[in-house]
C-alpha positions in Angstrom: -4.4 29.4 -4.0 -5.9 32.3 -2.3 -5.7 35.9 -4.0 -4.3 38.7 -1.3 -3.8 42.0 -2.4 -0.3 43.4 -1.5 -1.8 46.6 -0.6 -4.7 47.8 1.8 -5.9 50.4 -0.1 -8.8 51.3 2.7 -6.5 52.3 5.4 -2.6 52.0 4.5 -0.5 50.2 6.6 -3.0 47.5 8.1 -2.8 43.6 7.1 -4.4 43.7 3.7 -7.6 41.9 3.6 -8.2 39.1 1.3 -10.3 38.9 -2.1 -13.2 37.2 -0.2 -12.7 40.3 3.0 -12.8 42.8 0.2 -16.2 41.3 -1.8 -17.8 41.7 1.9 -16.4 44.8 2.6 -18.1 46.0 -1.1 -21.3 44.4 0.0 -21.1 46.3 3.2 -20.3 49.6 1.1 -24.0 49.1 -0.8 -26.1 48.5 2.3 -26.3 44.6 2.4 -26.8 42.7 5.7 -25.0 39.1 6.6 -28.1 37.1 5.2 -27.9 39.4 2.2 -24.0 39.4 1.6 -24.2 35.5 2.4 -26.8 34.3 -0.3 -25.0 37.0 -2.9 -21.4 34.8 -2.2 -22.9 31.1 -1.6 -21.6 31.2 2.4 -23.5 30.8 5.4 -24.6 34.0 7.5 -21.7 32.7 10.0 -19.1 32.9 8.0 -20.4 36.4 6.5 -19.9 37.5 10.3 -16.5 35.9 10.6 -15.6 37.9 7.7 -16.9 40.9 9.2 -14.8 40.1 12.1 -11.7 39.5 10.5 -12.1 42.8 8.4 -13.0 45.0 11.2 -9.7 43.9 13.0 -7.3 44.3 10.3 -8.9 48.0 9.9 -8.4 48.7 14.0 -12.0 49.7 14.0 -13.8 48.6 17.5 -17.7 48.4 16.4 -20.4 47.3 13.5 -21.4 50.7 13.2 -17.8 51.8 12.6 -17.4 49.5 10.3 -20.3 50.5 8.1 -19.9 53.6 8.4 -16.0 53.2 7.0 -17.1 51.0 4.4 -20.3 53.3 3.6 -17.7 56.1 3.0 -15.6 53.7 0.7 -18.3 53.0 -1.6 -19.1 56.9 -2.4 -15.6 57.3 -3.2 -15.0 53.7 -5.3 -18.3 52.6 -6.6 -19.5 56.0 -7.8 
């Protein structure tokens, strides 16, 4: 049974992403890469990117870069 969180706590009211979306949106938040996020959780690069994909549209956001830099300001305000 797959863990989703009933709240998106990144940007309220957007699809909430699931427990795998969030541990590559934290991964993102540190500075790793697909190759890097994808050996760290035992996927392949492919579906690292597929993540990515799937996390970038439930946050509205339109590029990588805006992605990174959301989940780069996520990770100063969570992880430290």
């Amino acid at each position: 049974m797959r863990h989703k969180p009933k709240e998106n706590f990144i940007l309220p009211h957007r699809p909430p992403l699931t427990k795998r979306e969030m541990d590559v949106f934290q991964c993102l938040s540190i500075g790793h890469n697909s190759l890097v996020i994808a050996s760290a959780m035992g996927i392949s690069r492919k579906t690292a990117d597929v993540h990515k994909q799937n996390i970038k549209g439930k946050l509205g956001l339109k590029s990588q870069r805006e992605l990174l830099v959301l989940a780069i300001q996520w990770g100063k305000k969570y992880l430290e």
